[in-house]
C-alpha positions as CSV (number, residue, x, y, z in Angstrom):
1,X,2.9,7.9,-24.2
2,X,-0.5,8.8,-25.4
3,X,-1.8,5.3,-24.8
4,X,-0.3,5.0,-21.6
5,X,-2.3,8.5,-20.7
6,X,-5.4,6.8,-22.0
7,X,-4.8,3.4,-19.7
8,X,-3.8,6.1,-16.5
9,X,-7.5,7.8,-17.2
10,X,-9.3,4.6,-17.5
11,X,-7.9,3.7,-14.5
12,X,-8.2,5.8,-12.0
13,X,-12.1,6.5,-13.9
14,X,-12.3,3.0,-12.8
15,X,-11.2,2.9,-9.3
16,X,-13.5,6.2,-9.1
17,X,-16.3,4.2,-10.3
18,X,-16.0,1.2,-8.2
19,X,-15.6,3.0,-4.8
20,X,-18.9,5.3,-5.7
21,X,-20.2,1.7,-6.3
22,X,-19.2,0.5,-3.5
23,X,-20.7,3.5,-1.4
24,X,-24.0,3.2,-3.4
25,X,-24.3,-0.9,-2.5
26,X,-23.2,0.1,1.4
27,X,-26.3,2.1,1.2
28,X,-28.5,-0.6,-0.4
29,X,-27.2,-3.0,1.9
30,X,-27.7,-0.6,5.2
31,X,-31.1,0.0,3.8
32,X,-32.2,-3.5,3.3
33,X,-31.6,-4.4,6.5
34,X,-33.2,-1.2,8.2
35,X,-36.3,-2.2,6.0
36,X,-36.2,-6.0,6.3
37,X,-37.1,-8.2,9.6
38,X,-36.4,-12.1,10.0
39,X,-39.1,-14.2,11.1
40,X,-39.6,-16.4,13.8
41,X,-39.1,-19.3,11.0
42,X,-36.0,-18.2,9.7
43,X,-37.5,-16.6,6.7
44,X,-36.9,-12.7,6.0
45,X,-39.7,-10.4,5.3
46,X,-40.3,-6.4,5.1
47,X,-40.1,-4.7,8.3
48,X,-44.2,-3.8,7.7
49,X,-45.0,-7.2,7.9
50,X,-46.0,-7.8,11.5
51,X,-48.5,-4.7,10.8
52,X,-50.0,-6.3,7.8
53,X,-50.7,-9.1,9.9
54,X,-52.3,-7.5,12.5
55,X,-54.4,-5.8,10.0
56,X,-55.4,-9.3,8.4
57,X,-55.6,-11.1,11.7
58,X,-59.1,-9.2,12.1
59,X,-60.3,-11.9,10.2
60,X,-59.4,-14.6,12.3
61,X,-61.6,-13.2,15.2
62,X,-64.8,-14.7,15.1
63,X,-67.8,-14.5,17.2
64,X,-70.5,-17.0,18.1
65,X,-73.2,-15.9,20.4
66,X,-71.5,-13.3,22.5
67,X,-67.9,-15.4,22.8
68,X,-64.8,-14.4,21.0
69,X,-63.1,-17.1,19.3
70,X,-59.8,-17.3,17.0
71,X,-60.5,-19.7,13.8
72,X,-58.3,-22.8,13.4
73,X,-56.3,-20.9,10.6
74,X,-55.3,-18.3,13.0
75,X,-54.3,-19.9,15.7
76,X,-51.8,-21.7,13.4
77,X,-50.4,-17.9,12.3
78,X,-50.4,-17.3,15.9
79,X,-48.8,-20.6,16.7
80,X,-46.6,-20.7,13.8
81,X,-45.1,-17.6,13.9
82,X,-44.6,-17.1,17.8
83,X,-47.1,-14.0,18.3
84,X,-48.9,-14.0,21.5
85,X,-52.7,-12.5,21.4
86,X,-55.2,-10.2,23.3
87,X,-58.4,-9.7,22.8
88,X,-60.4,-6.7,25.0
89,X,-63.3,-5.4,25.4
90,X,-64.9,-2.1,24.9
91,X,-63.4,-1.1,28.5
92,X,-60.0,-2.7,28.1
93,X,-60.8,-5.8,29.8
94,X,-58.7,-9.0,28.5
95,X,-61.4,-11.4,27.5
96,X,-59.7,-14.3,25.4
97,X,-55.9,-14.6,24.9
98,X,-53.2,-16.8,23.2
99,X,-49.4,-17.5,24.4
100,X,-49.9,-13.5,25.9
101,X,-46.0,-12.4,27.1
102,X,-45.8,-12.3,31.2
103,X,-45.2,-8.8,30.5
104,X,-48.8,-8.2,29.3
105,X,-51.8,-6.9,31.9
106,X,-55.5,-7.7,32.4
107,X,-56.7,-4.9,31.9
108,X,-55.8,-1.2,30.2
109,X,-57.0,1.9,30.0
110,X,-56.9,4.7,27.6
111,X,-53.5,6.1,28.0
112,X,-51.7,2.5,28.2
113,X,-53.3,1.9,25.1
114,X,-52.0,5.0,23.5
115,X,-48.9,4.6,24.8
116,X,-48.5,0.9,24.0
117,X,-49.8,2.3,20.4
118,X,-46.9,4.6,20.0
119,X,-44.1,2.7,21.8
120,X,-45.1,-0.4,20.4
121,X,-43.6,-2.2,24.1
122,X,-43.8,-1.9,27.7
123,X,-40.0,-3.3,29.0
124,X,-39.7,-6.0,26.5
125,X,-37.3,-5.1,23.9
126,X,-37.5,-8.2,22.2
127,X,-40.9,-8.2,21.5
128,X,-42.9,-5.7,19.3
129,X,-47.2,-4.7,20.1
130,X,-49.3,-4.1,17.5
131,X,-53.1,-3.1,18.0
132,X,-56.1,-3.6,16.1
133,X,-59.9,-3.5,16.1
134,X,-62.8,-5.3,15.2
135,X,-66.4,-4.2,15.6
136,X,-69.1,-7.2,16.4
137,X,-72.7,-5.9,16.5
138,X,-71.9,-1.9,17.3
139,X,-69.5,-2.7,19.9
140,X,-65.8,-2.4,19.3
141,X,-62.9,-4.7,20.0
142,X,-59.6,-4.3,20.8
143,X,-57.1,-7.0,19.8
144,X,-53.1,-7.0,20.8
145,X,-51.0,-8.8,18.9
146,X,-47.0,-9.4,20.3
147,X,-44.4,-10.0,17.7
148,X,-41.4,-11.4,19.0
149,X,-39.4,-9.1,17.1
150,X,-37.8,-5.8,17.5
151,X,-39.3,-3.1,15.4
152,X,-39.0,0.9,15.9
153,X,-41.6,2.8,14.7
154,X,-40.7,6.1,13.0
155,X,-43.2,8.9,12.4
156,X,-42.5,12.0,10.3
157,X,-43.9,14.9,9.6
158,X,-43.8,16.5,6.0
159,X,-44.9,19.7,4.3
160,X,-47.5,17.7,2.2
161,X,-47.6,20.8,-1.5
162,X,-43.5,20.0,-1.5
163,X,-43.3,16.5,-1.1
164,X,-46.2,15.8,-3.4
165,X,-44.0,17.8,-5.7
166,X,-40.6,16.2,-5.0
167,X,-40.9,13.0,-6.1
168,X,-41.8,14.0,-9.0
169,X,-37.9,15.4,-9.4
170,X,-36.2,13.6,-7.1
171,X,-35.3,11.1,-10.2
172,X,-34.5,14.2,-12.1
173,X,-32.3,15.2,-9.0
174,X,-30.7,12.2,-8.3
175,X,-30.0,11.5,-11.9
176,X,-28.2,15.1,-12.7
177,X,-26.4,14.1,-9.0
178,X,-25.2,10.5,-10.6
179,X,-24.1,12.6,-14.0
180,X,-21.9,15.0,-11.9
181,X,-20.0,12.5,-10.1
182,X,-19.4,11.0,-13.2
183,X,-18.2,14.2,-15.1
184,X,-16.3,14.7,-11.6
185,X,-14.6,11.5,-12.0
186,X,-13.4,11.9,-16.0
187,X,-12.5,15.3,-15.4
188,X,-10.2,14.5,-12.4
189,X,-8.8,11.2,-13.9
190,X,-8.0,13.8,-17.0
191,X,-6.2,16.0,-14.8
192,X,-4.2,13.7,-12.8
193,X,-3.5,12.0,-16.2
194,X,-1.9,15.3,-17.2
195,X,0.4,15.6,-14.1
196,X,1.4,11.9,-14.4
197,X,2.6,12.2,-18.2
198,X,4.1,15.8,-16.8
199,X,5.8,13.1,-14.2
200,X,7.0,10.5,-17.1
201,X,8.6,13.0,-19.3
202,X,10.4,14.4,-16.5
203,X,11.9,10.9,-15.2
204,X,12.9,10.8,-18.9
205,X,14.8,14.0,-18.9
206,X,16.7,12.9,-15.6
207,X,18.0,9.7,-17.3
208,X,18.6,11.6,-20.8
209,X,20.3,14.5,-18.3
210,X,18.5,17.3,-19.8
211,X,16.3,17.6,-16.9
212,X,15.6,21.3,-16.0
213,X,14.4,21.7,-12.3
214,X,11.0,22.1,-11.8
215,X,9.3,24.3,-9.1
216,X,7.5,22.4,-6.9
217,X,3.8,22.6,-6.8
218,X,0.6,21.1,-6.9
219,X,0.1,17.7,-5.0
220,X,2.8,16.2,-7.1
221,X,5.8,18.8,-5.3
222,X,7.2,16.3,-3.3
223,X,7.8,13.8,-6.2
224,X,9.4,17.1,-8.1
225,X,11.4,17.7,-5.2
226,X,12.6,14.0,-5.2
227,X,13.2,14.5,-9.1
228,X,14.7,17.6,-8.5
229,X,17.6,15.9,-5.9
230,X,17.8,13.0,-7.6
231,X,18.6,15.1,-10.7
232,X,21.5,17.0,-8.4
233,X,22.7,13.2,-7.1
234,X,23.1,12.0,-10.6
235,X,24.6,15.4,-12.1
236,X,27.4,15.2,-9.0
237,X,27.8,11.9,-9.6
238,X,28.5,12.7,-13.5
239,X,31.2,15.3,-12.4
240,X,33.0,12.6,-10.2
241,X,32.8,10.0,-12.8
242,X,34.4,13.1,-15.2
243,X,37.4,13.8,-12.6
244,X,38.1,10.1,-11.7
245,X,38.7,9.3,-15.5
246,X,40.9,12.3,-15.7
247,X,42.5,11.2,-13.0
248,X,43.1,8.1,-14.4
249,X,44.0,9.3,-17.6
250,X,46.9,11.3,-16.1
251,X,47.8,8.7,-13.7
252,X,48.4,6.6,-17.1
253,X,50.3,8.6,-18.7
254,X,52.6,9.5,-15.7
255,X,53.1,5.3,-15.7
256,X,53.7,5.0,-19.2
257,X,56.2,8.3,-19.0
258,X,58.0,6.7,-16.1
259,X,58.3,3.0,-17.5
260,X,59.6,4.5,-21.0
261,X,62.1,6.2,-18.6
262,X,64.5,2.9,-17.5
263,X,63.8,1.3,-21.0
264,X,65.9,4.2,-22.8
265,X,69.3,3.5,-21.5
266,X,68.7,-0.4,-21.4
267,X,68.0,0.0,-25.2
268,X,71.2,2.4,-25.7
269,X,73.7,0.2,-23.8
270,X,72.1,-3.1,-25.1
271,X,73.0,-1.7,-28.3
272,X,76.5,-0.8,-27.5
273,X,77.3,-4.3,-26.1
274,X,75.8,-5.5,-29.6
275,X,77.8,-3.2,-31.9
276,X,81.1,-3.5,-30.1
277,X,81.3,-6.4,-28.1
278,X,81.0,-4.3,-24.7
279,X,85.3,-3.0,-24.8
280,X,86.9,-4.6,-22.2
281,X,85.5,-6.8,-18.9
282,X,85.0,-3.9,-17.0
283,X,83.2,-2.0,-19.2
284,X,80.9,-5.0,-20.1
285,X,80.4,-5.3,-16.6
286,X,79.7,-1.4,-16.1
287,X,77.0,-1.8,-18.8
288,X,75.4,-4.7,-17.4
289,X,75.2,-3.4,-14.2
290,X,73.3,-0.2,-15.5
291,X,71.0,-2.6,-17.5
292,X,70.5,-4.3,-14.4
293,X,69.6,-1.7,-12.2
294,X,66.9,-0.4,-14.9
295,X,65.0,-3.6,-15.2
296,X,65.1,-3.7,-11.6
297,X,63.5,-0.2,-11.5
298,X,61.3,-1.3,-14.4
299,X,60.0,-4.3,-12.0
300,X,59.4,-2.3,-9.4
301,X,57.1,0.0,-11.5
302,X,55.1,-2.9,-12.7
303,X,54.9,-4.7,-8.8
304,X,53.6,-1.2,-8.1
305,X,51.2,-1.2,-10.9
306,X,49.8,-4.5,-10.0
307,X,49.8,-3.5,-6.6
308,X,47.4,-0.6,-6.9
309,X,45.3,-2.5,-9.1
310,X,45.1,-5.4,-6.4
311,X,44.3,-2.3,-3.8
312,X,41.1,-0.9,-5.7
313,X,39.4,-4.5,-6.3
314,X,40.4,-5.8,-2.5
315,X,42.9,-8.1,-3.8
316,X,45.4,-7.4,-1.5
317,X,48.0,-9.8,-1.4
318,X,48.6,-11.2,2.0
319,X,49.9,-14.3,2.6
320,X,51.3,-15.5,6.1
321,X,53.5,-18.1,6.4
322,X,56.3,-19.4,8.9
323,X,59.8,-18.7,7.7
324,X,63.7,-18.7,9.4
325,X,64.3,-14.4,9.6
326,X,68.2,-15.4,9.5
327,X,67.9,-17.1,6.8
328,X,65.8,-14.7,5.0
329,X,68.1,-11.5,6.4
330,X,71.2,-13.2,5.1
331,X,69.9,-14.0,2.1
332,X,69.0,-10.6,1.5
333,X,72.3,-9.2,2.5
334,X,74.1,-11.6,-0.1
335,X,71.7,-10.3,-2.9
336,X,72.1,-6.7,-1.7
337,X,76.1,-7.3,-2.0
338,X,75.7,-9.0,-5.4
339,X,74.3,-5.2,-6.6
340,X,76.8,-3.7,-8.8
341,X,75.6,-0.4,-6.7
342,X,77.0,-2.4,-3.7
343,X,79.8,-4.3,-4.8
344,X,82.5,-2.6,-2.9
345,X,80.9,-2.5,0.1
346,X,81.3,-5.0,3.2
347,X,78.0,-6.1,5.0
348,X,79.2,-7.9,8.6
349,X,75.8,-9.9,9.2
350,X,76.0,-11.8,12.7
351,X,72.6,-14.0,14.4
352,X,73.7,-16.1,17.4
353,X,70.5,-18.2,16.7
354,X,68.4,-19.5,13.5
């Protein structure tokens, strides 16, 4: 019993254990792909990545005399990764592009800047803007970049003295969170361990029939109250089981009473034929007709015997067949006159037909 208990702790501990790490891998897989992105190659990368490459494309913008060029390497980034390029001048002007989106405009002021900034997109929801700047000579310039992928940008803002306090206890937090689901777990697989030997002994006490009803509570009340009928079935059935032999034990003894019953005065005039030779004819056949009539009683107790045992197994004997009724009625009449009981009688038996 006790290492049953054990086995029903480990147990549900386990399936405890497994569905919080379930949960805990649904997150990690939710949050891997809020935080990853897949390339235009096929390839996945962190969700940042198209902003650390507008950050390093900077590097790609070169100028020579006045003109604005890309180098060789970045148009192959460009090229190989699908992004489309802007360049603009200090008053928003596009002055040198690369595979730009239809979408994009000649020329931008201020606010569509901004706006293009925070929105990262105009209509295009499939494509993703990302601005940067270089500065050639004191003069800034603007450079668009457009990812064909679809990135939201998130901004929040935090009450700096607590967060630069939290994390240094959120590990703290979240592992005191991890050690009470755990405790949770073992001290619930305990209890329901508990209620389930509780359970176990009482199925016990049904079959030994010393089961004492049990008042139904807790979340186990409707197995007690199927305990508690079954323990009423099985107690009724008892008491049936009790009568039925009783029955039977009377219904015994009443057969065994009324079969000794005919066998009493076949003994006693079997006995007086033996010692005496029976007297004269008549009284022999006086005797023999009482013997007679006895075993005849005697069968019928036993064809009755049989016969009830035939009824209570479905062994009914029933047997049709085709027969001559005058044949059978005057051969029943003969018999009936060749009863000692009968033998002074006349039976006038008539059928026009067989």
């Amino acid at each position: 019993m006790r290492k049953s208990g054990y086995r029903t702790v480990f147990h549900i501990y386990l399936i405890f254990f497994l569905a919080m790490l379930g949960a805990i891998l649904a997150a990690s897989g939710l949050l891997f792909l809020l935080i990853t992105v897949r390339r235009p190659d096929g390839s996945l990368a962190r969700s940042n990545w198209p902003q650390t490459f507008a950050g390093e494309f900077r590097e790609e913008i070169m100028f020579d005399g006045g003109a604005v060029r890309v180098s060789r390497e970045g148009i192959r980034l460009l090229r190989d990764n699908g992004v489309g390029l802007q360049i603009l001048d200090s008053s928003g002007a596009d002055i040198a592009n690369y595979q730009k989106p239809e979408l994009a405009r000649e020329t931008y002021s201020r606010a569509d800047l901004l706006r293009l900034s925070r929105d990262g997109r105009w209509e295009d929801e499939e494509t993703t803007a990302f601005i940067g700047s270089v500065t050639e000579e004191g003069e800034e310039y603007l450079y668009i970049l457009y990812v064909p992928v679809n990135i939201s940008k998130v901004t929040m803002y935090l009450n700096g003295e607590r967060f630069a306090g939290g994390k240094a206890v959120i590990l703290p937090v979240l592992g005191c969170l991890f050690l009470t689901v755990v405790i949770s777990g073992l001290l619930y697989g305990i209890l329901t361990t508990r209620a389930m030997r509780q359970v176990i002994i009482s199925v016990g006490d049904v079959s030994a029939r010393s089961y004492l009803p049990v008042q139904k509570r807790g979340v186990f009340r409707d197995l007690y109250s199927s305990l508690n009928g079954l323990d009423e079935q099985i107690r009724a059935s008892d008491r049936l089981k009790e009568q039925t032999d009783r029955m039977r034990e009377e219904w015994i003894a009443n057969i065994t009473h009324d079969l000794k019953t005919p066998l009493s005065p076949i003994r006693g005039y079997a006995e007086v034929l033996l010692e005496d030779g029976g007297g004269n004819e008549a009284q022999v056949r006086q005797y023999a007709g009482i013997v007679l009539k006895n075993a005849s009683y005697m069968e019928c107790l036993i064809d009755d015997l049989k016969l009830t045992y035939q009824l209570e197994n479905g062994m009914l004997p029933l047997r049709a067949v085709e027969g001559d009724v005058v044949r059978f009625l005057r051969e029943l009449a003969i018999d009936i006159l060749n009863a000692p009981d009968y033998e002074e009688r006349t039976i006038r038996f008539e059928a026009g037909q067989e």
